[in-house]
Short mmCIF file of the C-alpha atoms (twelve columns), coordinates in Angstrom:
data_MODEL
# 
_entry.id   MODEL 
# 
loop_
_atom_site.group_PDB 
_atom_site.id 
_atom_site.type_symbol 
_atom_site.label_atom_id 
_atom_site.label_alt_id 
_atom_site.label_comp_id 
_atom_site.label_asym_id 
_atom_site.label_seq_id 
_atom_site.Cartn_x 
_atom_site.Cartn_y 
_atom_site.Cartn_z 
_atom_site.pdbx_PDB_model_num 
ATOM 1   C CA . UNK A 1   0.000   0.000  0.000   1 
ATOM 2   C CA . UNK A 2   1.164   3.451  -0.761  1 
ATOM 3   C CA . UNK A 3   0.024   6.635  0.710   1 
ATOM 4   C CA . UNK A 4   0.107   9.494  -1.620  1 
ATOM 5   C CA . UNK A 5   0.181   13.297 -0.198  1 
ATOM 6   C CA . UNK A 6   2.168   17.078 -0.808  1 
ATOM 7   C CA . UNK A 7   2.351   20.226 0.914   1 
ATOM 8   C CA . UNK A 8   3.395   23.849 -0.697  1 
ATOM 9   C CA . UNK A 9   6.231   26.133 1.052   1 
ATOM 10  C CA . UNK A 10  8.366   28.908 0.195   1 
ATOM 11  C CA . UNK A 11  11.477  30.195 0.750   1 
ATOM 12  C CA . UNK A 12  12.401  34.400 0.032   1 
ATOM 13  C CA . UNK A 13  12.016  34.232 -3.491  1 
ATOM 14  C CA . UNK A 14  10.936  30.987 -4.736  1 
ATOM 15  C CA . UNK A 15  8.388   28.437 -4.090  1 
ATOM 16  C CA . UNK A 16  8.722   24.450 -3.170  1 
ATOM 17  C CA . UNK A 17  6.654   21.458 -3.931  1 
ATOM 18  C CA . UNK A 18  7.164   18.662 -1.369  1 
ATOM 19  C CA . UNK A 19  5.819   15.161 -2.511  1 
ATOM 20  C CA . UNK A 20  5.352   13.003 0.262   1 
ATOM 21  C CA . UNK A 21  5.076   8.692  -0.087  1 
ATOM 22  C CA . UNK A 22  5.487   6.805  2.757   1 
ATOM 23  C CA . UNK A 23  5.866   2.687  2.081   1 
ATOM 24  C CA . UNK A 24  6.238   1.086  5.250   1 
ATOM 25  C CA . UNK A 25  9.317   1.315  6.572   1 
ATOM 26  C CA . UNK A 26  10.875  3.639  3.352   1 
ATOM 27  C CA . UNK A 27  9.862   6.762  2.447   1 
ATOM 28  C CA . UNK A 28  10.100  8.920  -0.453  1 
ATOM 29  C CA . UNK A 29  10.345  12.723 -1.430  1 
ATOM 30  C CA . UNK A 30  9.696   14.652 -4.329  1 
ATOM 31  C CA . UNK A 31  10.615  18.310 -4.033  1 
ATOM 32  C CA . UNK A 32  10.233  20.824 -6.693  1 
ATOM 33  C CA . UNK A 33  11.400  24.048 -7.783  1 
ATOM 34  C CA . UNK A 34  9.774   26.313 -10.662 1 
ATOM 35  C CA . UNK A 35  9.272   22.954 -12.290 1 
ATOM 36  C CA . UNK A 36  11.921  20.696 -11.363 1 
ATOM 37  C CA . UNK A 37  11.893  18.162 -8.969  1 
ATOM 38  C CA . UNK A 38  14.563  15.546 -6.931  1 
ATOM 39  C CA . UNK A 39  13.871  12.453 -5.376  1 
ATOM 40  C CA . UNK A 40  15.189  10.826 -1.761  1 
ATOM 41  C CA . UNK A 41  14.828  7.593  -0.820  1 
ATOM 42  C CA . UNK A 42  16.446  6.888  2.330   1 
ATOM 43  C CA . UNK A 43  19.563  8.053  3.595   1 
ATOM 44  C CA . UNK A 44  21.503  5.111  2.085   1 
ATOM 45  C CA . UNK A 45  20.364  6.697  -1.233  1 
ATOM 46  C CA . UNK A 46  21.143  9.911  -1.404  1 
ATOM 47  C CA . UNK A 47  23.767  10.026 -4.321  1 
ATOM 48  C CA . UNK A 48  20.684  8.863  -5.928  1 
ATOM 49  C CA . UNK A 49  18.915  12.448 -6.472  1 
ATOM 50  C CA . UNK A 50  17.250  12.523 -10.191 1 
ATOM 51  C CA . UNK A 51  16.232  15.655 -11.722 1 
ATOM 52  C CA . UNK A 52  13.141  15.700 -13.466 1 
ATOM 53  C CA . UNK A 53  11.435  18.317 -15.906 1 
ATOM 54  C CA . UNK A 54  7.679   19.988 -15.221 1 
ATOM 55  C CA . UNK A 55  5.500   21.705 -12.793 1 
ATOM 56  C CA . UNK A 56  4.406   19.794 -9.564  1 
ATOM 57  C CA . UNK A 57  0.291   20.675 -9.981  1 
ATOM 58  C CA . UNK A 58  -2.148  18.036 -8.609  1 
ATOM 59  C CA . UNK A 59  -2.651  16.442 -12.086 1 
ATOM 60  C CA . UNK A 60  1.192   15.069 -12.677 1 
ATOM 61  C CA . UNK A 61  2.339   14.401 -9.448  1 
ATOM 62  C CA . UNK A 62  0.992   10.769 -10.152 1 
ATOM 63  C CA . UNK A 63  2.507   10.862 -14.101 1 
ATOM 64  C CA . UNK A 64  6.009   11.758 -12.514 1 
ATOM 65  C CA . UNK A 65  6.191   9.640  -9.410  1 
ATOM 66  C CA . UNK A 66  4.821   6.381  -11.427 1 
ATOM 67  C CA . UNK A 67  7.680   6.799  -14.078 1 
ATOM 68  C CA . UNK A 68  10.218  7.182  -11.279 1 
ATOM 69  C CA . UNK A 69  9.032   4.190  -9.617  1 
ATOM 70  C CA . UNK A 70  9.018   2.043  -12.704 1 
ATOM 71  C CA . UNK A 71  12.520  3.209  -13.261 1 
ATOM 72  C CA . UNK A 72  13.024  1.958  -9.290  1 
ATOM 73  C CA . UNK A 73  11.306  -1.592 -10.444 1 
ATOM 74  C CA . UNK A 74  9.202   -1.128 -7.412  1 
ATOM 75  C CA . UNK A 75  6.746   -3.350 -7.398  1 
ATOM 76  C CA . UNK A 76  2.315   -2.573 -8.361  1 
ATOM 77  C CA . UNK A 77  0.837   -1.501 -5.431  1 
ATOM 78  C CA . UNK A 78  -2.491  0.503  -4.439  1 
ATOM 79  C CA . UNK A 79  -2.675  4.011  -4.833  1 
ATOM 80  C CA . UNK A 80  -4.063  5.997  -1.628  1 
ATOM 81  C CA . UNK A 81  -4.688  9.618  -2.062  1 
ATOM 82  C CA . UNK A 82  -6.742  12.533 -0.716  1 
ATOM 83  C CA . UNK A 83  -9.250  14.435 -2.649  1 
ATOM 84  C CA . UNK A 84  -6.341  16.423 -4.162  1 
ATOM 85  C CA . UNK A 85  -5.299  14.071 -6.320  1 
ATOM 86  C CA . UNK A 86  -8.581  12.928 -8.055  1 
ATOM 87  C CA . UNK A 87  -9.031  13.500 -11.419 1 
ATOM 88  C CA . UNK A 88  -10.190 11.484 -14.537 1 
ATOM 89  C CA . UNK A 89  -6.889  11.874 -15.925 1 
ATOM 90  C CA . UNK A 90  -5.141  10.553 -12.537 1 
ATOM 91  C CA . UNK A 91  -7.558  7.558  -12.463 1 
ATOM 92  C CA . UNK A 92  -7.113  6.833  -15.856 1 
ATOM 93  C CA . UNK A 93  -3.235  7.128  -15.905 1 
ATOM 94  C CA . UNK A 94  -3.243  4.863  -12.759 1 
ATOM 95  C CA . UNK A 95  -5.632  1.715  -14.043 1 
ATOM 96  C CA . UNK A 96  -3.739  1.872  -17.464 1 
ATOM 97  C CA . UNK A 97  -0.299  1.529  -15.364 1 
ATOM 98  C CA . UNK A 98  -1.618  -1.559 -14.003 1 
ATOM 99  C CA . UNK A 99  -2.217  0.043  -10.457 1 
ATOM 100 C CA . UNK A 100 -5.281  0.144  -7.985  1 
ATOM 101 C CA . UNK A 101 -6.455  2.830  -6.131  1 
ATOM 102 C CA . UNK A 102 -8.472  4.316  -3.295  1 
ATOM 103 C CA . UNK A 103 -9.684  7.840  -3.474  1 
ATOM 104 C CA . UNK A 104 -12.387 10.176 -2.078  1 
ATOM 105 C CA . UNK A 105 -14.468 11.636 -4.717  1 
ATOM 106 C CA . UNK A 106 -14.473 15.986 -4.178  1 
ATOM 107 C CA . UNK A 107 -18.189 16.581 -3.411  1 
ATOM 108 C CA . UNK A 108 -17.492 18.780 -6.344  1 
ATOM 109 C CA . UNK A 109 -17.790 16.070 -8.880  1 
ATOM 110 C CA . UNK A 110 -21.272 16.005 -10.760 1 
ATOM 111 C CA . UNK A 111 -21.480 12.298 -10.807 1 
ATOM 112 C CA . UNK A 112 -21.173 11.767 -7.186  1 
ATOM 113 C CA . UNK A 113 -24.138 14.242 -6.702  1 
ATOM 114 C CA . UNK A 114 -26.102 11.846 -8.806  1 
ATOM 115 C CA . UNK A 115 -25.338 8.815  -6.951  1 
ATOM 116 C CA . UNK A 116 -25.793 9.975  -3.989  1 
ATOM 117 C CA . UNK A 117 -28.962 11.014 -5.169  1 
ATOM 118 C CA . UNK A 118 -29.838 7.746  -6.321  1 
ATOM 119 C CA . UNK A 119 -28.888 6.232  -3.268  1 
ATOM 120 C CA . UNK A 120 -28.496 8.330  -0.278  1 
ATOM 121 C CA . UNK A 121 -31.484 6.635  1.271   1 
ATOM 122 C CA . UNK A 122 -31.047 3.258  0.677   1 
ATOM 123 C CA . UNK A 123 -27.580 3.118  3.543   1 
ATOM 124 C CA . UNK A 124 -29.903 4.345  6.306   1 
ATOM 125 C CA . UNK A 125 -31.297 0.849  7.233   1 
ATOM 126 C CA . UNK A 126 -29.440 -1.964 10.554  1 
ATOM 127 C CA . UNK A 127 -28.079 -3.934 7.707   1 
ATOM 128 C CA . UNK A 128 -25.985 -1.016 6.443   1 
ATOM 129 C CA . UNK A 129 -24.944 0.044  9.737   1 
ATOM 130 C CA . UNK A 130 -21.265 0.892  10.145  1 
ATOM 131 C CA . UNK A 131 -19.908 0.372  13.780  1 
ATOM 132 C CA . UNK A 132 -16.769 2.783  13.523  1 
ATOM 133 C CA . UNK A 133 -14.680 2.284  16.457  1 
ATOM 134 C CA . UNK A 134 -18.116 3.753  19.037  1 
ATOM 135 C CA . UNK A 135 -19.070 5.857  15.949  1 
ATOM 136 C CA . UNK A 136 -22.259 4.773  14.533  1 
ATOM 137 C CA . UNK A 137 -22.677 5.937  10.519  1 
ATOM 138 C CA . UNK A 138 -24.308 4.168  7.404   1 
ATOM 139 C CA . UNK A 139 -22.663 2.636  4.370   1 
ATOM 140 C CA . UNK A 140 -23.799 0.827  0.523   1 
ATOM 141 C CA . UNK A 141 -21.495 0.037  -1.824  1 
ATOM 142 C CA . UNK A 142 -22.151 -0.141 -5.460  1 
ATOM 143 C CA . UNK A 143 -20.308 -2.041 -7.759  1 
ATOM 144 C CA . UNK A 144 -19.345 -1.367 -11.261 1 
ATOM 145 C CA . UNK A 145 -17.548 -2.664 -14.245 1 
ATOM 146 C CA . UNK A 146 -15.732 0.714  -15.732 1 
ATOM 147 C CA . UNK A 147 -13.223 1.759  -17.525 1 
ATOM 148 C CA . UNK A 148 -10.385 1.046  -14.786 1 
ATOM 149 C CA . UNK A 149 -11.684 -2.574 -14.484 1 
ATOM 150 C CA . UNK A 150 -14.125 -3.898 -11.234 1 
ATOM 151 C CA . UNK A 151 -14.749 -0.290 -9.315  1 
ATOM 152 C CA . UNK A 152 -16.347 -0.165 -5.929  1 
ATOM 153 C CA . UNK A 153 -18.267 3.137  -5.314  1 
ATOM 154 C CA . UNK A 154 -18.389 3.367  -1.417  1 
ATOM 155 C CA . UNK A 155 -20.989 5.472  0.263   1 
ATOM 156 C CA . UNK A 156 -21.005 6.473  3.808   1 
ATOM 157 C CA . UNK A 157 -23.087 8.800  5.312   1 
ATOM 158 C CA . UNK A 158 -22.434 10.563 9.159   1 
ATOM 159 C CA . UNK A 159 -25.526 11.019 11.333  1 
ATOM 160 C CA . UNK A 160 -23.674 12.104 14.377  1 
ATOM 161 C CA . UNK A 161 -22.272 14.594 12.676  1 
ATOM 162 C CA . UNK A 162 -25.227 16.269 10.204  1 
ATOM 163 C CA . UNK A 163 -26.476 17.070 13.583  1 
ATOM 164 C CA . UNK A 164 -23.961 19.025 14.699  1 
ATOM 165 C CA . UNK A 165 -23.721 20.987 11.304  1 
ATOM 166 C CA . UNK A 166 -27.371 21.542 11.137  1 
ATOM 167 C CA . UNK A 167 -27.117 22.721 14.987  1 
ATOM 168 C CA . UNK A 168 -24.448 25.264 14.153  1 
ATOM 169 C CA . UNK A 169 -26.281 26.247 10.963  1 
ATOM 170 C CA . UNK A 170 -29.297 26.634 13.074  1 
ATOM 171 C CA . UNK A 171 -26.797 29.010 15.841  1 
ATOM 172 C CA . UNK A 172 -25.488 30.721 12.886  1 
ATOM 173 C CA . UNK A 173 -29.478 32.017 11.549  1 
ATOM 174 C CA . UNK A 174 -30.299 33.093 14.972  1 
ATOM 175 C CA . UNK A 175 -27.020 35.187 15.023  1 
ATOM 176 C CA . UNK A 176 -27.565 36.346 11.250  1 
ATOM 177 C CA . UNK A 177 -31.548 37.183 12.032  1 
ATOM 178 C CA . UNK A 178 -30.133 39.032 15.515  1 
ATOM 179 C CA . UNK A 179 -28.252 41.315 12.957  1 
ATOM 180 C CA . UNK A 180 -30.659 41.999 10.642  1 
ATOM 181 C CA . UNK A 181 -33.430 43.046 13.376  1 
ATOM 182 C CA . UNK A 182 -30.803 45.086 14.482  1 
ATOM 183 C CA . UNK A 183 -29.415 47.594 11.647  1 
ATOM 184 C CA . UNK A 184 -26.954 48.864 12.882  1 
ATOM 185 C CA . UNK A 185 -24.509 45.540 13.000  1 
ATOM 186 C CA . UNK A 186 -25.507 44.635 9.148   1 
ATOM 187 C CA . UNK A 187 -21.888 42.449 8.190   1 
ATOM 188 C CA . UNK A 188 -21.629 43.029 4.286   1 
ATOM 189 C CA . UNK A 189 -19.724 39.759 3.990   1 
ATOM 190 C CA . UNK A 190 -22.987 37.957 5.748   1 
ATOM 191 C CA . UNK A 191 -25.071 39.910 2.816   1 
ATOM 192 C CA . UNK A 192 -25.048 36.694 0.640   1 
ATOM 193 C CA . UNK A 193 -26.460 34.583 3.511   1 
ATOM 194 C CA . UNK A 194 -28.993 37.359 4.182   1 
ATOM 195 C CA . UNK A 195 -30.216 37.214 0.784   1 
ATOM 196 C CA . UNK A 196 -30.616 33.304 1.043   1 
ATOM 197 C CA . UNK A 197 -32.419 32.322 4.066   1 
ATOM 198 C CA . UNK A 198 -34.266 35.674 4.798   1 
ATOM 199 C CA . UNK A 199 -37.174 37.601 4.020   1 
ATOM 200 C CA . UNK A 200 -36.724 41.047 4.681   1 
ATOM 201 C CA . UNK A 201 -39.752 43.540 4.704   1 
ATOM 202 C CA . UNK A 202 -39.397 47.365 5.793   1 
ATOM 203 C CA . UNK A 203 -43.015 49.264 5.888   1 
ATOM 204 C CA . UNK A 204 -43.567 52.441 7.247   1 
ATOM 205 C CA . UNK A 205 -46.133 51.355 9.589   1 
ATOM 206 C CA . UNK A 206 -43.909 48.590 11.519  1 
ATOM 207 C CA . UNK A 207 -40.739 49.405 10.637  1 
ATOM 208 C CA . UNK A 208 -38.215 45.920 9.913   1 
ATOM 209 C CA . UNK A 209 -39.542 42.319 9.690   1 
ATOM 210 C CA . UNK A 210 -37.175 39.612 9.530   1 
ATOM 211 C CA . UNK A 211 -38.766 36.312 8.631   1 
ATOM 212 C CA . UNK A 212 -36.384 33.260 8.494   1 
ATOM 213 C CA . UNK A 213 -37.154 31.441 4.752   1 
ATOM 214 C CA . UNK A 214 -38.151 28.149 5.662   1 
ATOM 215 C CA . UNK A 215 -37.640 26.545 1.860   1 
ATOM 216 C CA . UNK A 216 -34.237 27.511 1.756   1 
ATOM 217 C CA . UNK A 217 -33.265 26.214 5.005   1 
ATOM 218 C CA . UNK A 218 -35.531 22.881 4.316   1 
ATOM 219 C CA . UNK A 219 -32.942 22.846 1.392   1 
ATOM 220 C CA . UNK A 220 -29.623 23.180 3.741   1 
ATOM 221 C CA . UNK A 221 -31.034 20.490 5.837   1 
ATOM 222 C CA . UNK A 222 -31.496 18.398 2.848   1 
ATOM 223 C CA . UNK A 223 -28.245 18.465 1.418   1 
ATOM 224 C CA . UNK A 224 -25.694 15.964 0.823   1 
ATOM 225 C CA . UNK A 225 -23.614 17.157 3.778   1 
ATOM 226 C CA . UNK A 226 -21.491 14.682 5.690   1 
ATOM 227 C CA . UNK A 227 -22.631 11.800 2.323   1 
ATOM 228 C CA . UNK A 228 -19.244 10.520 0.772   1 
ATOM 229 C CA . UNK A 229 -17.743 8.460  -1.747  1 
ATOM 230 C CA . UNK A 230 -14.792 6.478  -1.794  1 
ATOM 231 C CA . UNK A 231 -13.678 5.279  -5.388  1 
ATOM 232 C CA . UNK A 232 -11.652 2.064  -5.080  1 
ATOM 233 C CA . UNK A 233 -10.530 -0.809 -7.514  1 
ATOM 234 C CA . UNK A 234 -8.728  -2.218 -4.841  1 
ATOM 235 C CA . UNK A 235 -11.073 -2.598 -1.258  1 
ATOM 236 C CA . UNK A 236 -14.448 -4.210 -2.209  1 
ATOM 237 C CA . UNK A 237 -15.761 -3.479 1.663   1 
ATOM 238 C CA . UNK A 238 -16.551 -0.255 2.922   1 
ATOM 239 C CA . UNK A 239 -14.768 -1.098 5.883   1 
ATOM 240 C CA . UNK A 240 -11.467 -1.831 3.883   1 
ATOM 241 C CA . UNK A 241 -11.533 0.824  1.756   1 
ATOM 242 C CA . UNK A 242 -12.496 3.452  4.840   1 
ATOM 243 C CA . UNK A 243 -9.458  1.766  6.729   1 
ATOM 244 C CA . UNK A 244 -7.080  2.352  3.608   1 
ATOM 245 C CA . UNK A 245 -7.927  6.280  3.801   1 
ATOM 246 C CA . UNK A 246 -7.533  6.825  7.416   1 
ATOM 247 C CA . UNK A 247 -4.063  5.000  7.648   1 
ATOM 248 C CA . UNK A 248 -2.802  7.911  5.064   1 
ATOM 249 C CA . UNK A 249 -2.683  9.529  8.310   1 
ATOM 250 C CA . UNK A 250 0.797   8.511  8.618   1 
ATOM 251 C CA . UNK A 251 2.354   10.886 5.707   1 
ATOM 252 C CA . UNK A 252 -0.314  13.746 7.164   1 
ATOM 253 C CA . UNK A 253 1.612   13.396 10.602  1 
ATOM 254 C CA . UNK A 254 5.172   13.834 8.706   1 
ATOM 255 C CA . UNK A 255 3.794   16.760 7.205   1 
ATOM 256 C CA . UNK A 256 2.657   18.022 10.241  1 
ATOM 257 C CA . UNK A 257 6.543   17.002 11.449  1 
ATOM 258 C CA . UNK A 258 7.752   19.164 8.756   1 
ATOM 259 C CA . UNK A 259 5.461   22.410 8.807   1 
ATOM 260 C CA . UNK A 260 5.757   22.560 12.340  1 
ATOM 261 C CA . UNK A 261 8.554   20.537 14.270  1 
ATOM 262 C CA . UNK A 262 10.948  20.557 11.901  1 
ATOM 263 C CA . UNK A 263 10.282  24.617 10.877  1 
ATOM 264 C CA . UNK A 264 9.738   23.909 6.925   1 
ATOM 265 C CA . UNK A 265 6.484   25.938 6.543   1 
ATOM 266 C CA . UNK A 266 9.284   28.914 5.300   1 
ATOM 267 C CA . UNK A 267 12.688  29.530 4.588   1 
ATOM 268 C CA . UNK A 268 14.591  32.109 4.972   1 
ATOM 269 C CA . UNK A 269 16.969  31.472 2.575   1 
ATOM 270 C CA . UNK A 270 17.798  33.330 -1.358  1 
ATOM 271 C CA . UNK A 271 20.353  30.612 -2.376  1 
ATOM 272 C CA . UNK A 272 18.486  27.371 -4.153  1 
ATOM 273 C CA . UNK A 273 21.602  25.419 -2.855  1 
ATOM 274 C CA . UNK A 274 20.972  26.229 0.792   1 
ATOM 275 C CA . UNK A 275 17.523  25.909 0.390   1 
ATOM 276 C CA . UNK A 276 17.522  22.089 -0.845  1 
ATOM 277 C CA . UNK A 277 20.483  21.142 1.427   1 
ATOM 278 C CA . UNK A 278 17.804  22.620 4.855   1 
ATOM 279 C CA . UNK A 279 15.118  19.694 2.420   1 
ATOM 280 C CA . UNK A 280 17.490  17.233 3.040   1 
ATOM 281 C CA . UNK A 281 18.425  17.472 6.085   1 
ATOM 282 C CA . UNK A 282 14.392  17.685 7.541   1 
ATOM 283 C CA . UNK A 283 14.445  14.550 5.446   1 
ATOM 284 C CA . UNK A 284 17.011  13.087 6.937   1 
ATOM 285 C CA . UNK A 285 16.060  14.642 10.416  1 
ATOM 286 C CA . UNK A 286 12.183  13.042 9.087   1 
ATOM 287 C CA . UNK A 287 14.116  9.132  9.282   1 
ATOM 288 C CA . UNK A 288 15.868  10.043 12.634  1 
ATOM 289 C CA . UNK A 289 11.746  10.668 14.072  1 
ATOM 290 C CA . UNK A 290 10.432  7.701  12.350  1 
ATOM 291 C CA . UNK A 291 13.183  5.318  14.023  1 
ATOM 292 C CA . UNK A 292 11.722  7.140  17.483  1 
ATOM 293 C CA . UNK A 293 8.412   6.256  16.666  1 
ATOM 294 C CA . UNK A 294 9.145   2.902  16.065  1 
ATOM 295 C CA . UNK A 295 11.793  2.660  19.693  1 
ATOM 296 C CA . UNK A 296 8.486   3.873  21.230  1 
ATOM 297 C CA . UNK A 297 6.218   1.622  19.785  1 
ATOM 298 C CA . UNK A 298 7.815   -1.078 20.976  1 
ATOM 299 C CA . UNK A 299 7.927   -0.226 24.372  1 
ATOM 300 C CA . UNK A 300 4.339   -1.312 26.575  1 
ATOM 301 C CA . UNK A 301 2.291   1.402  27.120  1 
ATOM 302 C CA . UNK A 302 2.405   0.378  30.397  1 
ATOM 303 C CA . UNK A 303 6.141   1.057  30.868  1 
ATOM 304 C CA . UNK A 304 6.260   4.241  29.120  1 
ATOM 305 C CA . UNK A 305 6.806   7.464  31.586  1 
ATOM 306 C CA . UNK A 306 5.593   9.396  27.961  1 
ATOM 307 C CA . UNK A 307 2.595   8.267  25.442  1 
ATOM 308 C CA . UNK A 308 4.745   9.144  22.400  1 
ATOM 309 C CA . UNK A 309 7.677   10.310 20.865  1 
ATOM 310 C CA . UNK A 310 6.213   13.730 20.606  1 
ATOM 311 C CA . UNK A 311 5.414   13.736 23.997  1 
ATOM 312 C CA . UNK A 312 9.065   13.314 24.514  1 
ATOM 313 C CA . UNK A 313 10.263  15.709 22.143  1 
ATOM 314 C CA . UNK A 314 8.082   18.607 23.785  1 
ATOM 315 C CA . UNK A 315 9.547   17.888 26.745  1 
ATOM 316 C CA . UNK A 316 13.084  18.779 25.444  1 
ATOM 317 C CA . UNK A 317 12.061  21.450 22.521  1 
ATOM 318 C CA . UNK A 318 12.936  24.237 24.850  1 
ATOM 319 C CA . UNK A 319 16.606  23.187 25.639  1 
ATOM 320 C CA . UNK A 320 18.656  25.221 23.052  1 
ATOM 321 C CA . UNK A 321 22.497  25.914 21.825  1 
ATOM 322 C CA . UNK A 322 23.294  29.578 21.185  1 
ATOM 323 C CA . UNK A 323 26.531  29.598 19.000  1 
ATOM 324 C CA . UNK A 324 28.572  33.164 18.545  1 
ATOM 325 C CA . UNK A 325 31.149  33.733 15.911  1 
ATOM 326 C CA . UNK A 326 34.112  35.027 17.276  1 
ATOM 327 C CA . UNK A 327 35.664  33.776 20.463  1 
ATOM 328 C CA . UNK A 328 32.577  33.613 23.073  1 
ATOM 329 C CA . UNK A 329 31.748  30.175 24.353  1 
ATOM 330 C CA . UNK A 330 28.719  28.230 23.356  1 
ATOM 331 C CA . UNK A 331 25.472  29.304 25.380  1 
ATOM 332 C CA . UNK A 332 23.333  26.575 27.101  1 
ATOM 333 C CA . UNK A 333 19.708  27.404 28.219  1 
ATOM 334 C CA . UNK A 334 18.847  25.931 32.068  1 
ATOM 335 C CA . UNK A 335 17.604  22.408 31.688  1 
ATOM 336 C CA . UNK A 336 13.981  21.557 33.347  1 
ATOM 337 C CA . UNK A 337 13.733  18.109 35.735  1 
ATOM 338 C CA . UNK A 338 11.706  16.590 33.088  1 
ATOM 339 C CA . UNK A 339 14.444  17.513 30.511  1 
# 
């Protein structure tokens, strides 16, 4: 299984592409600039960084990675990916490749308004019942025979959670109505909402009457909020294909790693040199916290004084080295009992 994701940063003057894979115990980068991108795999590898030609947008991330990897000779596996990376293109480029896939569908896409449409009663019924770790939602698959071979449309739908957004919904008219009875705290950037699901009348007699309209709101309540489709030639259960998405978690905590821990949401840097030698090093520094993870993880939870290897890291991000030029001594801050 391979878990497909990339995050945008910039440095003073250019911007940076960062392709994230991660395969188990390997992982791999892509990292472009103004169209050009290297590749990392493992520390072992890096006199192996290729160049390669073309912009990093959503639609040929997949076109340059699979080439890569077919130079690599690694071997067909099953594309997971967010909504990002969905296109007919993508899908069609994958399944002609001779690889499967699992991919939300953006709520965006006509199609998937249809079928949910078609079918977005149907899942609400104790045989399609998802138990989701305590969480309680509905599911239907349908299958298909398409163009990319056996396809399993996956439908889930949230109950728990349409509540809460037609609860807040419900907060946010009484707040909207609250400032339309009252003129004076009119917000122009509400006026669209305003327009929607009010009915405004001004006479001379009784002044302002704000009236909330009732088939517009019917029509938020009726949506296809919290319905979604997962498109997979690869998990033929919703409970496969649902489990395939959520452990993509993994590269979305490295990213998090990066943007935050590891201080790669900017650089401050002009030179493109400097810039990709800070990449590597985060990549390399990315290795160092995945070999943490995996000292932690095999340590009881039961034994361990901290619940993870970020827990321990916090506990130590405040000790710091100031360095001056010149002949003044390295400075130390005070270390804490915990560090």
């Amino acid at each position: 299984m391979k878990y497909f994701d990339y995050f945008l940063f910039s440095s003073d003057n250019n911007g940076y592409t960062i392709f994230n894979c991660h395969m188990g115990k390997r992982i791999i980068e892509i990292k472009s600039k103004n169209g050009t991108a290297c590749l990392y795999e493992d520390v072992s590898y890096r006199d192996k960084e290729r160049m390669i030609s073309g912009d990093m947008s959503d639609k040929v991330i997949p076109d340059h990675v699979l080439s890569i990897m077919k130079k690599m000779e690694v071997p067909k596996f099953t594309f997971v990916g967010d909504r990002g990376f969905y296109s007919e293109y993508n899908l069609g480029l994958l399944s002609a490749s001779g690889y499967k896939f699992t991919i939300p569908v953006p709520s965006s896409v006509g199609w998937q308004k249809e079928l949910i449409a078609q079918h977005r009663d149907s899942p609400i019924h104790p045989g399609h019942l998802l138990d989701d770790n305590g969480s309680i939602m509905y599911e239907k698959t349908i299958y298909k025979t398409t163009c990319h071979g056996r396809t399993w449309y996956h439908l889930y739908f949230d109950p728990a959670r349409k509540d809460k957004v037609i609860a807040s919904f419900m907060q946010k008219l009484r707040a909207l109505k609250d400032e339309l009875e009252n003129g004076g705290k009119i917000v122009e950037s509400h006026r669209a909402l305003y327009d929607r699901y009010f009915i405004v009348r001004n006479t001379p007699a009784r002044g302002r009457k704000v009236s909330y309209n009732d088939e517009a709101i019917q029509e938020f309540m009726n949506s296809d909020s919290c319905y979604w489709v997962l498109i997979s030639t690869a998990a033929k259960t919703v409970s496969g294909a649902l489990e395939q998405y959520r452990e993509r978690n993994d590269v979305e905590l490295y990213f998090d790693d990066e943007k935050n821990l590891l201080d790669l949401r900017r650089l401050k840097n002009h030179n493109g040199q400097t810039v990709k030698g800070k990449v590597f090093v985060i990549f390399v520094s990315l290795i160092v916290l995945a070999r943490l993870q995996k000292m932690v993880d095999e340590v009881g939870k039961k034994k361990r004084k901290y619940w993870s290897e970020h827990d321990m890291l916090r506990k130590v991000e405040t000790y710091a080295k100031v360095h001056f030029e010149g002949k003044y001594k390295d400075v130390y801050t005070t270390l804490s009992s915990a560090q």
